[in-house]
MARMAR-735038 format. One record per residue (C-alpha): residue number from 1; residue in three letters; chain; x, y, z. Coordinates in steps of 0.25 Angstrom, whole numbers, plus 5000, padded with zeros to 4 digits. Layout:
R num residuo cadena    X    Y    Z
R NUM     ALA      A    X    Y    Z
...
//
This chain:
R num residuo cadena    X    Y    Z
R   1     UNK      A 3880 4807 4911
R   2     UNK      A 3894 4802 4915
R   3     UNK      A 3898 4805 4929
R   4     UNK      A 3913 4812 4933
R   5     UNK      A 3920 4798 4934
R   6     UNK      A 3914 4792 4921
R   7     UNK      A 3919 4807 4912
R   8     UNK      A 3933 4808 4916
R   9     UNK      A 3938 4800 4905
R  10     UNK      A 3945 4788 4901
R  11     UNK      A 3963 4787 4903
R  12     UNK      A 3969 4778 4892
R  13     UNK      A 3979 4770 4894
R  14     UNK      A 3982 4754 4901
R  15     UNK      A 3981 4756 4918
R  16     UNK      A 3985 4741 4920
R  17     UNK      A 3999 4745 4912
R  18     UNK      A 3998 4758 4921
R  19     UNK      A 3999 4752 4935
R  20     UNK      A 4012 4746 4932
R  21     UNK      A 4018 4756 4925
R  22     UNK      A 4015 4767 4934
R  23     UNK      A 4027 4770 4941
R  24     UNK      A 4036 4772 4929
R  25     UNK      A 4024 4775 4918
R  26     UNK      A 4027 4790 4918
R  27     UNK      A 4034 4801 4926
R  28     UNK      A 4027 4805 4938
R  29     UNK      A 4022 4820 4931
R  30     UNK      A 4006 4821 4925
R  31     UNK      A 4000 4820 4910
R  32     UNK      A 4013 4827 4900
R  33     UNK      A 4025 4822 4911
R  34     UNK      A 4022 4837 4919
R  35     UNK      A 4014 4841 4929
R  36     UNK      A 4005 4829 4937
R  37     UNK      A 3993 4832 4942
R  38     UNK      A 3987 4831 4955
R  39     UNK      A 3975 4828 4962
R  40     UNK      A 3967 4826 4975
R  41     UNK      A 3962 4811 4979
R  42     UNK      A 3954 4817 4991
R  43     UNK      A 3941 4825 4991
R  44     UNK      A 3941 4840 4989
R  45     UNK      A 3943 4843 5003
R  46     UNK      A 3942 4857 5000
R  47     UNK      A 3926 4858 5002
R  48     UNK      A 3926 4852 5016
R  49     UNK      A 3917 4861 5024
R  50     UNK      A 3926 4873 5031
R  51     UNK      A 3923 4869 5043
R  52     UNK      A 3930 4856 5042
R  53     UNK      A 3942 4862 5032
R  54     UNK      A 3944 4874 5042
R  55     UNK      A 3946 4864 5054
R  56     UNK      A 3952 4852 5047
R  57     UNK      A 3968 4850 5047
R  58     UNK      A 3972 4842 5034
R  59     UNK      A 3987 4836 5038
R  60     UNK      A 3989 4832 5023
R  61     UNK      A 3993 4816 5031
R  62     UNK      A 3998 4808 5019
R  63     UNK      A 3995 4794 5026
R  64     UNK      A 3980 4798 5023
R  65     UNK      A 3973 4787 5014
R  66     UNK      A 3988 4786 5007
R  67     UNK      A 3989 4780 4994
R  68     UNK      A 3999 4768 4988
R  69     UNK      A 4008 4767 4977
R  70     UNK      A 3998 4758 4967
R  71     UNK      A 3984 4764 4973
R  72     UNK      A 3973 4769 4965
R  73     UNK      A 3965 4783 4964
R  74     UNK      A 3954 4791 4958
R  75     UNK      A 3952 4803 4956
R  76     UNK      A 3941 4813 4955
R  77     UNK      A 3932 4813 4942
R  78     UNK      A 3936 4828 4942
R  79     UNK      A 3951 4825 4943
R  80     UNK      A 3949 4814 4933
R  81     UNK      A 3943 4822 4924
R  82     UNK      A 3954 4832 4927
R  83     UNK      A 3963 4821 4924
R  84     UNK      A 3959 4814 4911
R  85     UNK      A 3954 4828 4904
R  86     UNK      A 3963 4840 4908
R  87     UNK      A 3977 4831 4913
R  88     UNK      A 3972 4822 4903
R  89     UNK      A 3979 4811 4912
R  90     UNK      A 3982 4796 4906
R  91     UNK      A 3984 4784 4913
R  92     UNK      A 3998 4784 4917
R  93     UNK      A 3998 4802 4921
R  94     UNK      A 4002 4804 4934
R  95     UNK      A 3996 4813 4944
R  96     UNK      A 3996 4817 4960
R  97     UNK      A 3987 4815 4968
R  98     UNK      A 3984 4819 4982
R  99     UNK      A 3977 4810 4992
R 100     UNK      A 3971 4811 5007
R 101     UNK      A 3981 4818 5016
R 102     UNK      A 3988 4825 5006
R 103     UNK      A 3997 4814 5002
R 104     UNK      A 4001 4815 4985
R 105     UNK      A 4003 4803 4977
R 106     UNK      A 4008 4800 4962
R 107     UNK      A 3998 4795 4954
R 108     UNK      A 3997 4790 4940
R 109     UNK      A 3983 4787 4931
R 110     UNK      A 3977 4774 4931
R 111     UNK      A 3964 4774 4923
R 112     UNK      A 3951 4783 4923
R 113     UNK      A 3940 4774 4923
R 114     UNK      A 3930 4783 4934
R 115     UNK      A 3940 4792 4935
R 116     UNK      A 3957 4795 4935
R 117     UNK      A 3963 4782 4942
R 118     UNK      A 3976 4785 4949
R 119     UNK      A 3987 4774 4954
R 120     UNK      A 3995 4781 4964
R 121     UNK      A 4010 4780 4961
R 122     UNK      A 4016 4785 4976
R 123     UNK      A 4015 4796 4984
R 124     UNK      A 4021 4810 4981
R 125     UNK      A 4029 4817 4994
R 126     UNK      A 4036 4831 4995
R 127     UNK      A 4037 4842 4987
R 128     UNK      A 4030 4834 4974
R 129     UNK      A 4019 4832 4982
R 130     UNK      A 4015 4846 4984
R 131     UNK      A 4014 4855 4996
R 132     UNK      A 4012 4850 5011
R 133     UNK      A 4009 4863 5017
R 134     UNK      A 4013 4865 5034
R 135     UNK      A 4003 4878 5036
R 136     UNK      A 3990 4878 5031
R 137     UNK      A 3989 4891 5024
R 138     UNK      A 3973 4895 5016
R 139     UNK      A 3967 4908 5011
R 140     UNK      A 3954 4915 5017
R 141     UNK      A 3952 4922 5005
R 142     UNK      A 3941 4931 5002
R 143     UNK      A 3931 4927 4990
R 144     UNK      A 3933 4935 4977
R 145     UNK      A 3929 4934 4964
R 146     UNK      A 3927 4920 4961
R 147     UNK      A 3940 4920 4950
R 148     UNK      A 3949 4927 4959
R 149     UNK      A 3944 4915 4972
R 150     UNK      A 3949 4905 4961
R 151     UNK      A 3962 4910 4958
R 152     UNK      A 3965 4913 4975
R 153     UNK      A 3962 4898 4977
R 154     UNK      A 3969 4892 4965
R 155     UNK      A 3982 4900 4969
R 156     UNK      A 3981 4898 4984
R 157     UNK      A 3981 4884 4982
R 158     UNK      A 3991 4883 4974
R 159     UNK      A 4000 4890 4984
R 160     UNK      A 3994 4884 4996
R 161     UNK      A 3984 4888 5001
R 162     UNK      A 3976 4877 5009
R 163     UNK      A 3962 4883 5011
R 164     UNK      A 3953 4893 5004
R 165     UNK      A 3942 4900 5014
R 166     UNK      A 3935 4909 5005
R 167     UNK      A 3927 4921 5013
R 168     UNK      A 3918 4930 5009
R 169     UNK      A 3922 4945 5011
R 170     UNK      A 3916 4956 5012
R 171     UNK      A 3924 4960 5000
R 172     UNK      A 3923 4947 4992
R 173     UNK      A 3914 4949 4979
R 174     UNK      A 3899 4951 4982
R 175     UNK      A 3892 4936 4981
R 176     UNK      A 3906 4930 4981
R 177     UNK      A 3900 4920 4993
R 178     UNK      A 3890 4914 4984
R 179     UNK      A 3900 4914 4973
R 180     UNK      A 3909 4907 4983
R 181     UNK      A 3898 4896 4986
R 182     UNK      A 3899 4894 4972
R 183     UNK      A 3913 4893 4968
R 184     UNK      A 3916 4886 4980
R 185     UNK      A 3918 4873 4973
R 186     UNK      A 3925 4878 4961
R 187     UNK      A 3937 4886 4971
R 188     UNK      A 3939 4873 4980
R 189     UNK      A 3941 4866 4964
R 190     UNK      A 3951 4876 4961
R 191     UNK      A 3958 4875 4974
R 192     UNK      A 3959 4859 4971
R 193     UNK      A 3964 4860 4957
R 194     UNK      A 3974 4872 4961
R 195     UNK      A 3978 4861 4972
R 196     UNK      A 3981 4850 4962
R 197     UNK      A 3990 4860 4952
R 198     UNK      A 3999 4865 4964
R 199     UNK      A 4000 4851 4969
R 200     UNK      A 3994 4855 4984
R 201     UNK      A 3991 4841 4992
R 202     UNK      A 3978 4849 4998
R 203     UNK      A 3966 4856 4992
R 204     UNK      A 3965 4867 4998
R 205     UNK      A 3950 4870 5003
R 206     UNK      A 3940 4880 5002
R 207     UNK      A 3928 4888 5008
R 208     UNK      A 3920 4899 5009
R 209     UNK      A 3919 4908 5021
R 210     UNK      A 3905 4918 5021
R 211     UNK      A 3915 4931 5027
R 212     UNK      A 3926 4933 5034
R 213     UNK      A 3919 4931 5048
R 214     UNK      A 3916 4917 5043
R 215     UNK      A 3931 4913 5039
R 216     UNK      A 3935 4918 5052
R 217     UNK      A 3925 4909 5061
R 218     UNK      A 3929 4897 5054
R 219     UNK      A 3944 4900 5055
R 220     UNK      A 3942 4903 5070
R 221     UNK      A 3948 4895 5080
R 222     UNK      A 3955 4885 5068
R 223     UNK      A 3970 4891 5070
R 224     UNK      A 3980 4895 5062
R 225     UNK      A 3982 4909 5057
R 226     UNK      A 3974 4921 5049
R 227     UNK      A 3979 4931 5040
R 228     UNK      A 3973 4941 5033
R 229     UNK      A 3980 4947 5020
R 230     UNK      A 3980 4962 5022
R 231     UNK      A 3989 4970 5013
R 232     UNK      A 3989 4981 5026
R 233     UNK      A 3994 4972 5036
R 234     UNK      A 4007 4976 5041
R 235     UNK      A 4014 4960 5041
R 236     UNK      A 4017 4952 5028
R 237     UNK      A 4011 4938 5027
R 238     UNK      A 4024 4930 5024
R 239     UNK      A 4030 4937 5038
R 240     UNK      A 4016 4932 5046
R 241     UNK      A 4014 4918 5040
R 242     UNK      A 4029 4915 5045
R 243     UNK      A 4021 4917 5059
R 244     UNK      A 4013 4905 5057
R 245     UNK      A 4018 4894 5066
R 246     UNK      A 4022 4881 5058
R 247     UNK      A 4013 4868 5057
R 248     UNK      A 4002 4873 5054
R 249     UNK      A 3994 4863 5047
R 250     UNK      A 3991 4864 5032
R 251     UNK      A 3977 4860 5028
R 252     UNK      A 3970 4864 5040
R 253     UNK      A 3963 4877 5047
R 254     UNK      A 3977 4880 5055
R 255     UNK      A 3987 4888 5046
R 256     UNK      A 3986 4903 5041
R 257     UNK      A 3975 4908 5034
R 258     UNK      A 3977 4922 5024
R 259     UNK      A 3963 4929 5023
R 260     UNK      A 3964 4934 5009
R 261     UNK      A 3952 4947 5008
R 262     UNK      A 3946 4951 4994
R 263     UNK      A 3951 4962 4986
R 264     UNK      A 3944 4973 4992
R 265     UNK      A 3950 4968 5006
R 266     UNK      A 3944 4963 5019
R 267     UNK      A 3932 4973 5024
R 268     UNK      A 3934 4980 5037
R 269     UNK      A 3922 4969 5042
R 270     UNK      A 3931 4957 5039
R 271     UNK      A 3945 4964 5045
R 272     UNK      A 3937 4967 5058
R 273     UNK      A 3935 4951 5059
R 274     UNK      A 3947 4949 5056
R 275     UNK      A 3954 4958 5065
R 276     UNK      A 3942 4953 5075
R 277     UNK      A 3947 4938 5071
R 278     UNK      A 3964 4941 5072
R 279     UNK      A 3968 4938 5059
R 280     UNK      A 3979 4944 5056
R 281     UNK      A 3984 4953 5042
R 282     UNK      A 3995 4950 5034
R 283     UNK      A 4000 4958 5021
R 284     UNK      A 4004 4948 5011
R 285     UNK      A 4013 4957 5002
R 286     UNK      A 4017 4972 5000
R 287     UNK      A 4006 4971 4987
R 288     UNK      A 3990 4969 4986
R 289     UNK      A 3986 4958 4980
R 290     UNK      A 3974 4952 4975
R 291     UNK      A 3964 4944 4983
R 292     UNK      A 3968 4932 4973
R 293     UNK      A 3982 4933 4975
R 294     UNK      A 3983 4936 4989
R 295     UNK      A 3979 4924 4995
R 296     UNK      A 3988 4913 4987
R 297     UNK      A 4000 4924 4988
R 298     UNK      A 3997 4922 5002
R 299     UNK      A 3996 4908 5004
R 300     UNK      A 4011 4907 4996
R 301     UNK      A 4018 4918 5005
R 302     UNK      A 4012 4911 5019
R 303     UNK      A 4018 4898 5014
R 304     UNK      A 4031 4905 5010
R 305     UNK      A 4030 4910 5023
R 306     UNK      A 4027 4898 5030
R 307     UNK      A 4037 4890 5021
R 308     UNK      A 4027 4882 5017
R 309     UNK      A 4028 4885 5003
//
C-alpha cells in the first residue's frame, strides 16, 4: 500500500527551467491567474494540550527560523494532496505559505516527487499578508450539534477569532461530550482550512472543556478579560470591548474572551458560577441570535471595537 507522500501524485513540467524563470514565470496569483492559496509550514499547533495553549503567549516574531529568497520547502502529504488534486497546482503555480513565527512568504511549485516542493520567492508584508491582530480575542462556546460547532469555528476563524474552548453545558445536546472527543480532530481541521481561505497567519486552536466550572479553573489567574453574551444585560458589547486596555497580546491567554451559551441558555448552576467567578454580561445586539451566529458576530463587533479589524 503506498503511503501519503508516495499518492500525492506527480507535477509535469521542467524544475531546472523553473528555478530560473521563477521570478518573472507567472504573476504572483494561484492556478487560473486569481486567488493563491495558502498554507501553514509549522505543525498544527492547534492540538497542543490546553494547559500549555492556555498559558503560552505566541508574539507571531518574524525573525523565527526565517526563510530566503531561493530556499526550498515541503509540505504536508495532506496539503500536497490538496495541491496536486483539488488546486490542481503545476509546476510554476504560486502559492503562500506561512512559516514559524507567523512570517508569510511568496512561493512557487518546484516539483512533487514525496510531496509539493515549494522554492520561496520573498517574504509577503502588510495588508497582503493577512491580519496581525494587537488583542487576542477567542470564543468559549458552548457544544451543540456537531454541524451547528462546525459552522461556529469555520466563521469565527475567518473573522478572527484566535481560540475555541468548547464546554459542555448543562444545555449542550445529551452525549454531546463524547461526541466532542470524537469530532475533536475534525473541528480543529476545519479551523486550519477556514484559516488558509481567509488568509489568518495563525491557526487558531481548539479544546474541550468538561463544564463550565472546568473553563473557568483553567482561565483562572491567566488575565485578561471575560464576557458572557447575555441578550438581558443592560450594556452593549461594542461599548465594553472599547474598555479593554490596548497591547493586549494576540495568540495568548491574555485578551478578551466572549462565553457564547447553547440555545436554551446558561442554567441557573452555570450563571451562579459565573456571578461566583465575575465575569461580566454583555448584550451583543437589540436581536436574538442563534448560538451559531452569536459567537463569530461577536468576535467581528469586539474587533471593530477594538479597531482591530
Amino acid at each position: 500500500m503506498p503511503t501519503p507522500a508516495d499518492d500525492v501524485g506527480d507535477l509535469s513540467g521542467d524544475a531546472s527551467k523553473l528555478r530560473g524563470d521563477m521570478m518573472t514565470s507567472r504573476p504572483a496569483d494561484g492556478p487560473g491567474g486569481s486567488f493563491s492559496p495558502r498554507f501553514f509550514l509549522s505543525a498544527d499547533d492547534s492540538a497542543a494540550a490546553l494547559s500549555d495553549r492556555m498559558s503560552a503567549a505566541d508574539h507571531g516574531d518574524p525573525s523565527v527560523n526565517g526563510l530566503d529568497p531561493g530556499d526550498s520547502v515541503l509540505l504536508s502529504a495532506q496539503d500536497s494532496h490538496h495541491a496536486l488534486n483539488v488546486l490542481r497546482m503545476r509546476v510554476g503555480d504560486r502559492c503562500e505559505v506561512v512559516g514559524q513565527g507567523r512570517s508569510v512568504y511568496e512561493a512557487v511549485v518546484a516539483g512533487s516527487q514525496g510531496g509539493v516542493q515549494l522554492t520561496i520567492v520573498g517574504r509577503l508584508s502588510g495588508e497582503v499578508a493577512g491580519p496581525e491582530y494587537k488583542c487576542s480575542v477567542g470564543l468559549v462556546q458552548a457544544i451543540t450539534r456537531p454541524g451547528v460547532m462546525e459552522y461556529a469555528l469555520e466563521k469565527g476563524t475567518e473573522v478572527g477569532a484566535d481560540f475555541f474552548l468548547l464546554v459542555q453545558a448543562d444545555g449542550s445536546p445529551r452525549h454531546s461530550g463524547n461526541v466532542a472527543a470524537g469530532k475533536l480532530g475534525r473541528w480543529r481541521r476545519i479551523v486550519l482550512e477556514a484559516a488558509k481561505q481567509s488568509k489568518q497567519t495563525r491557526v487558531p486552536w481548539v479544546d474541550v472543556a468538561a463544564d463550565v466550572s472546568e473553563a473557568l479553573s483553567l482561565i483562572e489567574g491567566a488575565g485578561g478579560w471575560d464576557l458572557v453574551l447575555d441578550p438581558r444585560a443592560v450594556e452593549p458589547l461594542h461599548e465594553l470591548a472599547l474598555r479593554i486596555p490596548e497591547g493586549c497580546e494576540s495568540g495568548s491567554r491574555a485578551g478578551l474572551r466572549l462565553w457564547v451559551g447553547p440555545e436554551g441558555g446558561w442554567s441557573a448552576k452555570e450563571e451562579e458560577a459565573f456571578r461566583v467567578a465575575g465575569p461580566g454580561g454583555a448584550r451583543l445586539g437589540r436581536s436574538i441570535l442563534r448560538t451559531e451566529t452569536a459567537g463569530p458576530v461577536a468576535v467581528a463587533v469586539a474587533r471593530l471595537a477594538l479597531q482591530d479589524w
